[in-house]
MARKE-903765 format. One record per residue: x, z, y of N, C-alpha, C, O in turn. Coordinates in steps of 0.1 Angstrom, whole numbers, plus 2048, in hexadecimal, padded with zeros to 3 digits. Layout:
XZYXZYXZYXZY...
***
This chain:
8437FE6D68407F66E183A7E86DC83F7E26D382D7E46E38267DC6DA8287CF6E28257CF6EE82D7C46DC82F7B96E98207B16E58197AF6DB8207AD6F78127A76FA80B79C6F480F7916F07FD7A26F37F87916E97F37866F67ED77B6F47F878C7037EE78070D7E27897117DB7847197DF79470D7D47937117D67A271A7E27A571D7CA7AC7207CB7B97267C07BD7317B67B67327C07C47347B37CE7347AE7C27407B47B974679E7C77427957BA74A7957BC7557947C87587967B576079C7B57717A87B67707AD7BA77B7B17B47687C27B57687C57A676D7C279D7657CA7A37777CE7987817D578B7747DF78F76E7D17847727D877A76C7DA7707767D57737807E17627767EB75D7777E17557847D774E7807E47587907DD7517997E47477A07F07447A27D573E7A57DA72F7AB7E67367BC7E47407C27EF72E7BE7F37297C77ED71E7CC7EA7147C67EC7227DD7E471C7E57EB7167F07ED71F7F87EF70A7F57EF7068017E67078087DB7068037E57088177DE70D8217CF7068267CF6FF8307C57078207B570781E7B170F8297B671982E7A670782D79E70783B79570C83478F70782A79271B83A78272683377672283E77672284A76B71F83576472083E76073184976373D84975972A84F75473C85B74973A85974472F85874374985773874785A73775786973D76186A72D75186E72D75A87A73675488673974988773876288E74275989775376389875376E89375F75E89D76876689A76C7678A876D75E8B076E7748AA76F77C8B877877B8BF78377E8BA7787778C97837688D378F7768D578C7828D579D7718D67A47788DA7A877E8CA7B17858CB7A477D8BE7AB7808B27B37758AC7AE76E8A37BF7758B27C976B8AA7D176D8A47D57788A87D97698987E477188F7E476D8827E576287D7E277387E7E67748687E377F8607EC78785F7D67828577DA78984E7E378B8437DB78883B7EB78E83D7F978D8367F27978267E979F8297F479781D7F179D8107F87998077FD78D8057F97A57FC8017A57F47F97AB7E57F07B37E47FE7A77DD7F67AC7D17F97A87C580179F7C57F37AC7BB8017AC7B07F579F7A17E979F7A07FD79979C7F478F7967FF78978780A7837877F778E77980578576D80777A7717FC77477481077477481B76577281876576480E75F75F81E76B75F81E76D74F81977674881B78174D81277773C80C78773D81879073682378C73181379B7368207A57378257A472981F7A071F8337AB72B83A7AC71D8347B27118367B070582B7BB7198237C57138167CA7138137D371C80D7C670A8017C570F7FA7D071A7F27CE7238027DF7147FB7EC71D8047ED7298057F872E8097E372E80E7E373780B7E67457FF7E274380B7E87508007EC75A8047E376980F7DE76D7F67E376D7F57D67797FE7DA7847FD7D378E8087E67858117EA78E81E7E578F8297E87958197D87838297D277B8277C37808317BC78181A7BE78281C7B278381C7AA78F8197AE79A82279A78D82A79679781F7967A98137997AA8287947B18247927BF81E7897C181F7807B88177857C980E77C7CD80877C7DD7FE7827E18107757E480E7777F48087717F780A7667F47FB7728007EF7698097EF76A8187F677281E7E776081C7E576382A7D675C82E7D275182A7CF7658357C576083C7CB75F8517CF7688587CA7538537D07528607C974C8697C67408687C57558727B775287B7BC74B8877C475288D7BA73F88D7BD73889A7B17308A17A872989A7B17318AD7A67258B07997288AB7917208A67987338AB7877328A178A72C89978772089B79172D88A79672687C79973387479C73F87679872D86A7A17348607A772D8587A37228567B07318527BA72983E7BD73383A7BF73F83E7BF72C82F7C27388227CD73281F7CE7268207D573881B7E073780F7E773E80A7E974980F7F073C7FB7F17467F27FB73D7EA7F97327E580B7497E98177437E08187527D881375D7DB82074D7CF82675A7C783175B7CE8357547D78357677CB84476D7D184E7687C384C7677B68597647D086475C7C686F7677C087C7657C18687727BA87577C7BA87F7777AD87D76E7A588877F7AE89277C7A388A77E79188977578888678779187C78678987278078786C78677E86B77678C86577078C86B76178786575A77E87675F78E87D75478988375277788274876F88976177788F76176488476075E88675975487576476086C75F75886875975786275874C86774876486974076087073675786C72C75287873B75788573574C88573374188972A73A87C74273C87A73F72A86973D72E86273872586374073685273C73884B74873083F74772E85175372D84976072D85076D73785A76A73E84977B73484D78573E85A78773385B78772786478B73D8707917378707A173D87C7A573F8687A973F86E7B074585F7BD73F8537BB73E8667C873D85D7D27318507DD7388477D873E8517E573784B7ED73A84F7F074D85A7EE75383F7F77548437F576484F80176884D80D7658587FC76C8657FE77486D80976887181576A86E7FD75A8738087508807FC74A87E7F673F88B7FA75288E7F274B8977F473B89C7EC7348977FF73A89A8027298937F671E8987F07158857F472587D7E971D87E7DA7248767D17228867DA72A8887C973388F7C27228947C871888E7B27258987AE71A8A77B17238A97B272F8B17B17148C07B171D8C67AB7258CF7B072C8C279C7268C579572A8BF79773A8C178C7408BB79C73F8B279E74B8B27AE7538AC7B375C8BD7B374A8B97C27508C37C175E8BF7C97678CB7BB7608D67B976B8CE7B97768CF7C177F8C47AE7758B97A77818B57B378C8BA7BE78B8AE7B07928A77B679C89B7B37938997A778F8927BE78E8897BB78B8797BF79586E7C479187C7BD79F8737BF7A88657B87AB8637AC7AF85C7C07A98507B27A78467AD7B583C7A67B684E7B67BF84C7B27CD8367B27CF82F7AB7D78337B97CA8277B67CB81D7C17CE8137C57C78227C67DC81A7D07DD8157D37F080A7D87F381F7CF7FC8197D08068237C480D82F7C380D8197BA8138207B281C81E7BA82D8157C28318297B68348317BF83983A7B88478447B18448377B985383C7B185F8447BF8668407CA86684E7BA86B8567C38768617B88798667B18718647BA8858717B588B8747A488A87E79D8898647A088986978E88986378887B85B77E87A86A79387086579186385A79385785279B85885B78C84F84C78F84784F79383A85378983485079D8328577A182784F7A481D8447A981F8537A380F8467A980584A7B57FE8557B37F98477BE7FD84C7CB7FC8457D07EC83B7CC7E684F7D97EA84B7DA7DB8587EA7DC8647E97E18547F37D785D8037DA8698017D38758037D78647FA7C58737F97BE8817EF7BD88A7ED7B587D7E87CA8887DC7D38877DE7E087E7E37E68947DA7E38977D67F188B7CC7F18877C77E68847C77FF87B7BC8058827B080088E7AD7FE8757A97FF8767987FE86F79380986379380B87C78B81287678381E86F77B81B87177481186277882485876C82285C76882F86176D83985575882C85574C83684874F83A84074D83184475484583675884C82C74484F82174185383473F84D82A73384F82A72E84382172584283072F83883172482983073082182F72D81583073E82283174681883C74481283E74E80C84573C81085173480B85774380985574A8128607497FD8647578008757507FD8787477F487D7588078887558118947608088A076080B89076780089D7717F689A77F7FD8937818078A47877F58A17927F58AA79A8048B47948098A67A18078A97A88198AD7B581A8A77C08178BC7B081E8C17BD81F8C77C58318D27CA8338BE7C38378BC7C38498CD7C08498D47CA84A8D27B48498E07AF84B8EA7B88448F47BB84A8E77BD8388F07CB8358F57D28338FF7D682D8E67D883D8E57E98438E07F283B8E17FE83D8DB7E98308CE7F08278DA7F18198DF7E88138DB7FC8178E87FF8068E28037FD8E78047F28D08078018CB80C7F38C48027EC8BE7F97F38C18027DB8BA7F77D68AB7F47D98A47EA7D58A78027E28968027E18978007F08A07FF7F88888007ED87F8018008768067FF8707FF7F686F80E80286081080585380980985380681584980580183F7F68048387FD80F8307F681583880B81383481282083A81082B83481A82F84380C83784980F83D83E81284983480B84884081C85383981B85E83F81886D84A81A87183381387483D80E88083581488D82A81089083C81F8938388228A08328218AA83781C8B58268258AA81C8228B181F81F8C48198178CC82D82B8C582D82A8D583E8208D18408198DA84781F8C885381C8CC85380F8C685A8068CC84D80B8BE84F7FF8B68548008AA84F7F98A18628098A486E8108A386381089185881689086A80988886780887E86E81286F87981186B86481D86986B82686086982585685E82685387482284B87581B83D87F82D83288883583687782C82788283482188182981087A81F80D88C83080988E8267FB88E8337F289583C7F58858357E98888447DF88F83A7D188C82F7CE8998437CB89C8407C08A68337C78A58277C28AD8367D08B682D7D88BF8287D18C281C7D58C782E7C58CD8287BD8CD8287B28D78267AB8C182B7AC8BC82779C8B182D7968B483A7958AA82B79389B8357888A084178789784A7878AD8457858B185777C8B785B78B8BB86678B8B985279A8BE85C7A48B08607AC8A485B7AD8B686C7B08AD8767B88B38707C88B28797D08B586B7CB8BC8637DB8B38607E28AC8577DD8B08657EE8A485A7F78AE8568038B385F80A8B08488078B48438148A684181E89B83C81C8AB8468268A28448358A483F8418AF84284589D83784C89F82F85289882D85F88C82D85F89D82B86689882587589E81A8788AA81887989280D87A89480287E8907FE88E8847FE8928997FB8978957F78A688B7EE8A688E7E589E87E7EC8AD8767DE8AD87D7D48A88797CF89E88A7CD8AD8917C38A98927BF89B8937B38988917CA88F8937CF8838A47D38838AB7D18798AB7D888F8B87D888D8B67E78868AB7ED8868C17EC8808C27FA87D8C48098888CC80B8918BE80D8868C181A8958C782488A8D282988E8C382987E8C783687F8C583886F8BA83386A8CF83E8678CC83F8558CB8528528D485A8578C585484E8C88638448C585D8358BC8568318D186482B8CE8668228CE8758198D887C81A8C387A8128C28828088BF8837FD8BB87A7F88C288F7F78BC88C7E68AE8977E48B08A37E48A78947E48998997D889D8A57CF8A88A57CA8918B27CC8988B67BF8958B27B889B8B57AE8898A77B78818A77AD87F8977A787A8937B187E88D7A087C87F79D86D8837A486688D7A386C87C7A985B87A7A885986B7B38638677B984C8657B484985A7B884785E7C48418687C584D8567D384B8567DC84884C7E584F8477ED83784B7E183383C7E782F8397F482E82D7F982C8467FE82A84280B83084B81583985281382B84B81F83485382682885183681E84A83882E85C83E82A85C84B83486485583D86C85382E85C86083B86286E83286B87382686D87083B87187F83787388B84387089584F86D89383A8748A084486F8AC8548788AA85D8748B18558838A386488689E86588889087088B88C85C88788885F88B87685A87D87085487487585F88086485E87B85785488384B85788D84584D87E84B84688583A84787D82C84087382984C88182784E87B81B84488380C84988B80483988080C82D8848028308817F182F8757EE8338877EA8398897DC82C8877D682288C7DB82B87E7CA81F8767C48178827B980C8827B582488D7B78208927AB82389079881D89678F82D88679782D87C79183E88178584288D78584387B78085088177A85387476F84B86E76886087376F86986976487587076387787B76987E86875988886E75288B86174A8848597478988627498A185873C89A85773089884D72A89486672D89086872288285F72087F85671987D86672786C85F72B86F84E72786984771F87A84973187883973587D83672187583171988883971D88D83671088483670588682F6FB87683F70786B8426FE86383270185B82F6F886582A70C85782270D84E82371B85082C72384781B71C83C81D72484181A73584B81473783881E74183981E74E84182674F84182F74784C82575C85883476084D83E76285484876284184376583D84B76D83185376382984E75C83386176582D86775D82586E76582D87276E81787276981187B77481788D76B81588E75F81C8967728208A176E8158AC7748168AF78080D8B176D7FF8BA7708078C97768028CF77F8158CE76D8198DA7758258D878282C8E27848278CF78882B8CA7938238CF79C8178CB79B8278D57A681E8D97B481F8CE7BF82A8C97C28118CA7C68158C47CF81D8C57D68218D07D48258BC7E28348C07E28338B27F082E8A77EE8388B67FD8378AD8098488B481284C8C081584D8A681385C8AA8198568AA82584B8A682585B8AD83085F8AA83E86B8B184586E8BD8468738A184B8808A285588089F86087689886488A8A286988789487688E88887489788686C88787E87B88A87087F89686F88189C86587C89E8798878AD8748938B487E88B8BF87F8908B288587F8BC89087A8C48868708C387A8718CD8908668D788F85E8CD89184E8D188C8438C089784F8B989B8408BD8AB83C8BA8B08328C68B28488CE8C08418BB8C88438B68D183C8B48C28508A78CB8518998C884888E8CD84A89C8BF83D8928BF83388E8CA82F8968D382C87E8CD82F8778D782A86B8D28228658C88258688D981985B8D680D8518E180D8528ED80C8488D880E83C8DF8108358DE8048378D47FD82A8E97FE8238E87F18148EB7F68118F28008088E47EC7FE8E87F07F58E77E37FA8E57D97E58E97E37E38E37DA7E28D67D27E18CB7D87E18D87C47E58CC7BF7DF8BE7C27D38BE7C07E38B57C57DD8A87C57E989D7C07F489F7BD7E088E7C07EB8877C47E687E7D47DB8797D67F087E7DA7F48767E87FC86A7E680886B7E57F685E7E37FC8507E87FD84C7F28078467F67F384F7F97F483F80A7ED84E8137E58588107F484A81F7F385682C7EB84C8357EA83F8357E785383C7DC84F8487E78518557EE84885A7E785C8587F68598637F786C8677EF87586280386F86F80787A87080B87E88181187688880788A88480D88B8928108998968108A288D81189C8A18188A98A68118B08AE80C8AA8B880E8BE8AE80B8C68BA8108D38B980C8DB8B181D8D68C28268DE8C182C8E08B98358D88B68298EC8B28348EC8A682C8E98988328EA88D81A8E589B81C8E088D8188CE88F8168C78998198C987C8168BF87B8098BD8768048C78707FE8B08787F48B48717F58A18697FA89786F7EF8A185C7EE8968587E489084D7E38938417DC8888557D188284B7D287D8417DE87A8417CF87A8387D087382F7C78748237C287F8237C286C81A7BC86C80F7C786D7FE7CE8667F77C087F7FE7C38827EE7BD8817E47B28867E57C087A7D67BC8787CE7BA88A7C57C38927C67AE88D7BE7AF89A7B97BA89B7AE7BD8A67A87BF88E7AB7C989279D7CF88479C7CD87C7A67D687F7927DA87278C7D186978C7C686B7867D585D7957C88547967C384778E7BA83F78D7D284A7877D78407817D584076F7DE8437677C983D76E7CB84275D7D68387517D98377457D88337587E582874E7F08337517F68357467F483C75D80084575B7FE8507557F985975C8038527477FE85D73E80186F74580987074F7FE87574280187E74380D88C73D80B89173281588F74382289473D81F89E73382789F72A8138A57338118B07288098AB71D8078B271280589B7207FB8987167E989B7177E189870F7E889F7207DA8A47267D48977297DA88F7317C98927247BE88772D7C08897397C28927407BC8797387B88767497A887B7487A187C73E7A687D75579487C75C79387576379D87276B78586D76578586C76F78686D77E78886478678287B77F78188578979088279379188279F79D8807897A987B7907A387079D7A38717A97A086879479D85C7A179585D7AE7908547B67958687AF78986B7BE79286E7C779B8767C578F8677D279C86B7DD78F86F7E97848697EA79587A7F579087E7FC79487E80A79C88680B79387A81379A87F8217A088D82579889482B7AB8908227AF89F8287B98998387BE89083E7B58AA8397C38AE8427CE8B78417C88C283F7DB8B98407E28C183D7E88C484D7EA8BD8577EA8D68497EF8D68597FF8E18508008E98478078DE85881A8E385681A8E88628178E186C8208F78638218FF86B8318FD8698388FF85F8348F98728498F786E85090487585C90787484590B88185091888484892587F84693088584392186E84092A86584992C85B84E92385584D93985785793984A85293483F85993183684493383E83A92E83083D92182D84491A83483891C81E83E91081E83190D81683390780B82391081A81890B81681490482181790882D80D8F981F8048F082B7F78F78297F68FC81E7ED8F98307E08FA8337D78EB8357DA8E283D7D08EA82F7C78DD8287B98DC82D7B28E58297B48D68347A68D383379D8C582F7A28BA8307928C682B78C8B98277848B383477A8B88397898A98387828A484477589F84176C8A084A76F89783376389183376389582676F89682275889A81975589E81175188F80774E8917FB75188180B74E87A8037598727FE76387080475886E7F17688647EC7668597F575C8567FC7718547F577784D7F97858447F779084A7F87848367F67908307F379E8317F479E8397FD7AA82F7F17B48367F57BA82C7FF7C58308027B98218057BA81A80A7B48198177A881C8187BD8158237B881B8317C381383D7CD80C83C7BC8178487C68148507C281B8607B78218617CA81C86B7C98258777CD81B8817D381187D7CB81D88D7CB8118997D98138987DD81E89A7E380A8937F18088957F780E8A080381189F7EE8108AD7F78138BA7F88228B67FF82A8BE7F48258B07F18358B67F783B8A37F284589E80283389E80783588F8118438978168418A281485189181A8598968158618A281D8698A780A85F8A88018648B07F386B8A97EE86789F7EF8748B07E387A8AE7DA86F8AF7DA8678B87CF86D8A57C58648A77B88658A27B786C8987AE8618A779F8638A479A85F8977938668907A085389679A84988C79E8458827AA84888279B84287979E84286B79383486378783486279C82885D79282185B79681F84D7A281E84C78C81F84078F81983478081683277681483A78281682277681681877081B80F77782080776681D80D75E8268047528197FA75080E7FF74C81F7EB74281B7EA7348237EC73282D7E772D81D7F471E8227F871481F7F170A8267F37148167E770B8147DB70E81A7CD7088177C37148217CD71B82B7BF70E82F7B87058317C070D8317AF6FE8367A67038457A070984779570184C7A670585C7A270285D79370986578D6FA85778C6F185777F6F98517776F785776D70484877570B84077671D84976F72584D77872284B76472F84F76473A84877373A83D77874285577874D85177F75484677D75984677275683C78475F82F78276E83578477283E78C77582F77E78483478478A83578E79283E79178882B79578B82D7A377C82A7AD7728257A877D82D7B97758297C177481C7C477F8187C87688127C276B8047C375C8027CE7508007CD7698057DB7628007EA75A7F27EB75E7E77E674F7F57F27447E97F57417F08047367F280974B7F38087477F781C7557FA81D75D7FE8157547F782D75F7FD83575780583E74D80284476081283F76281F84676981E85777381985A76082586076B82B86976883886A75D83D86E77283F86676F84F86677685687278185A87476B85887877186388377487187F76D87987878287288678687C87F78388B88678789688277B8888917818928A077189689D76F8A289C76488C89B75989389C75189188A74589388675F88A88175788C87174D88387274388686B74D87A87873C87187574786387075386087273C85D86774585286473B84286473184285D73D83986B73682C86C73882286274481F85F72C81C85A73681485472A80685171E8048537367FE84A7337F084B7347EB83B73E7E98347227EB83671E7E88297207DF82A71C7D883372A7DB81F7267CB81C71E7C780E71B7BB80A71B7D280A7117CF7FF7147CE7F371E7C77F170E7D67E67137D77DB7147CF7D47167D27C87137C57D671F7B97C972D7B67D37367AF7CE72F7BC7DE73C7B77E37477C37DC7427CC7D67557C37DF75E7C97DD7677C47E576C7B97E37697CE7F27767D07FA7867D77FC78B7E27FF78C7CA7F879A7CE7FC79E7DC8097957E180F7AA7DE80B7AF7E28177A77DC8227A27D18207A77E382D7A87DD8367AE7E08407B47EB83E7B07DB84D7BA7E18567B27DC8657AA7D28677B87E586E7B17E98807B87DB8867C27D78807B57D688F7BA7CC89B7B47D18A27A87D48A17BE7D68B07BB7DB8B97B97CC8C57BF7C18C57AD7D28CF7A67C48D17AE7C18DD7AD7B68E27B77CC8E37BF7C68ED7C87D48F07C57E08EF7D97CB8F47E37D68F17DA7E08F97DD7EB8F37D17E49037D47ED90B7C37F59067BF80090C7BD7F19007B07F18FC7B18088F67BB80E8F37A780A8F77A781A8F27AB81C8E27B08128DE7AA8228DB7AC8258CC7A081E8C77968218CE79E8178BF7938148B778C8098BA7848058B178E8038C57867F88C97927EC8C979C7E98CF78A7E68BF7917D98B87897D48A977F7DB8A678C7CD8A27867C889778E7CF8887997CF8857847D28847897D18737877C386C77E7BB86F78F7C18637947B685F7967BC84A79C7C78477917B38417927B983378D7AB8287847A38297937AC82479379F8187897A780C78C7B180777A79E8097717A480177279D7F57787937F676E7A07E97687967DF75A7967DF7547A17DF75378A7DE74478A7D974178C7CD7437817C773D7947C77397967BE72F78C7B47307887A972478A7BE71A77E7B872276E7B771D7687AE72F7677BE73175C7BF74375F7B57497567AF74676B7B775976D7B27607687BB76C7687B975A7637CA76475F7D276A76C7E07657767E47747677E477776E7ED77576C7FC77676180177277580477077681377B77981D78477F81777C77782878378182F77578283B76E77983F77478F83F76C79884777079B84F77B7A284D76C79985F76C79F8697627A587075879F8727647B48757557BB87875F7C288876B7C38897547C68927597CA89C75B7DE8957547E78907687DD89A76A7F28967607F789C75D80189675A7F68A37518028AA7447FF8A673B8078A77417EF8A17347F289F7317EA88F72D7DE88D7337F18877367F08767297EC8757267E08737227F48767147F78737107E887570D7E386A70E7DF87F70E7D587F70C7C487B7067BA87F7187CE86D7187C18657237B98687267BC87472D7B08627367A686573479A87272F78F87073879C87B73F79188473E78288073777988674778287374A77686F74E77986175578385E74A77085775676F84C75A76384A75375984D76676284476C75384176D75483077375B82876574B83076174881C76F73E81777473481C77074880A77C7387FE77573A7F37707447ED77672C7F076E7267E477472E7D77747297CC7777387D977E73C7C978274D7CE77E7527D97897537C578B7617C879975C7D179F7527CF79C7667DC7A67687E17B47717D77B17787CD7BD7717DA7C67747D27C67837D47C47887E07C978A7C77C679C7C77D079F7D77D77977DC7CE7AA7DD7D67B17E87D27BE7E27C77BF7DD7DC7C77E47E47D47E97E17DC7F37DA7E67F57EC7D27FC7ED7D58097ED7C98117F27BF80C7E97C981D7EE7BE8257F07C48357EF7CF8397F27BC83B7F97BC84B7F17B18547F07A58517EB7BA8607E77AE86A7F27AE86E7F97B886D7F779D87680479F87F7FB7928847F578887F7FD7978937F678F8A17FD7818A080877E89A7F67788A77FD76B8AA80676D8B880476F8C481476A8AF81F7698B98267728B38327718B782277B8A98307878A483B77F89C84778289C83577689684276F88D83C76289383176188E83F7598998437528A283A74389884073A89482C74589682173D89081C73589881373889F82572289982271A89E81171689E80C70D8A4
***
């Protein structure tokens, strides 16, 4: 294990400004009746890592907000005050080793919570939290970013993790959280959860896994749970050797739980299909007795920093993610899903669906793709979007909104343009970088009419801080004087 010289691979987030709240300029106009907060999370060295081959899945949090009022906008941007964050202030480097391996933490530090909170910011029940899988949430102050300690719903919550996925009910409000590896790296334990809009507790199952493997997102429906297995594998042994906990495992079969909502976990069933990997879900719903669920799969390991368990190279070919559908026949004795590819082109793995309709059957489907890709050109590792997508799913045509090849777009996420408004009509909303200037945007375009071009953007003089994931939350959800 080679400790760090300071330095690591190029676009690796080094140590960004903290921002009190800066007035962005607009350009265009911003569409009356959009009030609220973008919320973002994303991961950036405080310090550079212990270890130089260390990977950007390790580094610390960094919470922003773009917050639209009055025809305005501001920016601002704090780090997350995690406990880990703090011990490395103390001696003024990283204390903490290889990602979520603490075998390699120093000793003095292995007790900590080493949670680096930096991966989806995150609103339900009042609150603003920064989410990261391998901790319980870290409450944020939705007006100072100010972060408020670590959250444990008064209690209720006994396992050490949470899921940076949780989904929240399109028709109930009724918020679903699970924690994998609930009580340590070597358990197989997943706790599960229903939160009332309030964020009170309604209802827990717990089960165990046969398998270690990473379980980073998840989807409902109006009565199940799916829990999508990454493909992935660790061990004592593995973590004792060195490196990231997570190994991508090539003879592992894809592998998707689903239970109900209101059971005990005794009706867990697993489903197998072909191989991929599945990080982030598009959304899931019901008709009769089967389920059907969108989502974008990666053809293999997307991640070339996570080695491979047999020792086989990476390709790049892993990094291509596609839109599928999986359909689960649950009053079938089979325990194969049936798969289709809804659009034949890559696509980003990053996405989002009209919130109302999260656990419902739905049309629409909005992410990113790049449209200027040079086929001539070797595969890039990942897809690095310069458009947003609306992919219809019902008639396969997809609209979309160039922003042009020196840009690169984050996530983005749907605002629906009024509670009572149809699926799809409302604005997309997505934080870009310019390419030609290094600074960052936030972008607003009408959903239905991409093609168009941007609404509005609100310019900062500098790059905006990396995001993940982020959360629109309307003005008035967390009580924004």
């Amino acid at each position: 294990m080679k400790p760090s010289t300071g330095t690591h691979l190029p676009g690796w987030g080094e140590r960004q400004r903290e921002v009190e709240p800066i007035e962005c300029e607009v350009v265009g106009s911003l569409p009356p009746g959009l009030e609220g907060a973008l919320y973002r999370l994303g991961g950036a060295w405080y310090y550079p890592p212990k270890f130089e081959d260390d990977i950007l899945l390790h580094a610390d949090g960094i919470v922003s907000m773009f917050r639209i009022a009055d025809g305005r906008v501001t920016y601002a941007a704090r780090y997350v005050e995690t406990e880990r964050l703090a011990a490395n202030r103390e001696k003024e480097r990283m204390r903490f080793g290889y990602y979520r391996n603490r075998f390699t933490d120093d000793p003095d530090v292995q007790h900590l919570n080493a949670g680096a909170a930096n991966t989806t910011a995150f609103a339900h029940g009042g609150r603003l939290f920064a989410l990261k899988e391998d901790s319980l949430p870290y409450l944020i102050d939705p007006e100072t970013l100010e972060t408020r300690g670590l959250y444990d719903f008064a209690g209720k919550v006994e396992s050490r993790t949470f899921t940076a996925h949780p989904k929240i009910d399109g028709r109930t409000g009724e918020m679903v959280a699970f924690g994998y590896q609930a009580w340590g790296n070597d358990r197989k334990d997943v706790h599960l959860w229903t939160f009332a809009p309030d964020g009170s507790l309604r209802h827990e199952i717990r089960i165990e896994v046969p398998w270690l493997d990473m379980i980073h997102d998840m989807a409902i429906t109006e009565n199940y749970i799916l829990l999508p297995l990454g493909g992935y594998h660790t061990s004592e042994e593995a973590a004792r050797a060195g490196g990231p906990m997570w190994r991508w495992d090539p003879d592992a079969p894809a592998r998707i739980g689903i239970l109900r909502r209101d059971g005990d976990g005794s009706d867990l069933r697993w489903f197998t299909g072909p191989k991929t990997c599945q990080l982030h879900t598009f959304n899931a719903w019901e008709e009769g007795d089967r389920i059907l669920f969108d989502a974008p799969f990666y053809c293999g390991n997307p991640f070339p920093f996570l080695k491979n368990r047999d020792g086989s190279s990476w390709s790049p070919e892993y990094g291509k993610a596609h839109l599928r559908r999986l359909h689960f026949d649950l009053a079938s004795s089979g325990n194969e899903w049936r798969e289709e590819l809804l659009f034949e082109d890559t696509i980003g793995d990053l996405g989002d669906v009209d919130p109302r309709f999260m656990g419902q059957r739905h049309r629409y489907c909005f992410g990113a793709m790049d449209v200027h890709a040079d086929p001539s050109k070797p595969s890039a590792l990942w897809v690095m979007p310069n458009a947003y997508v609306r992919f219809d799913v019902e008639e396969r045509r997809m609209s979309v909104l160039d922003l042009g090849a020196h840009y690169r777009a984050g996530e983005c996420r749907f605002v629906p343009r009024a509670p009572g408004a149809r699926e799809g009509d409302g604005w997309l909303i997505g934080v870009v970088t310019n390419g030609a200037t290094g600074c960052g945007e936030l972008v607003v375009a009408d959903a239905q009419r991409l093609e168009e071009g941007p609404l509005a953007r609100a310019l900062l003089p500098f790059a905006a801080a990396p995001q993940v994931h982020g959360s629109w939350v309307p003005a008035g959800s967390l009580n924004l004087s």
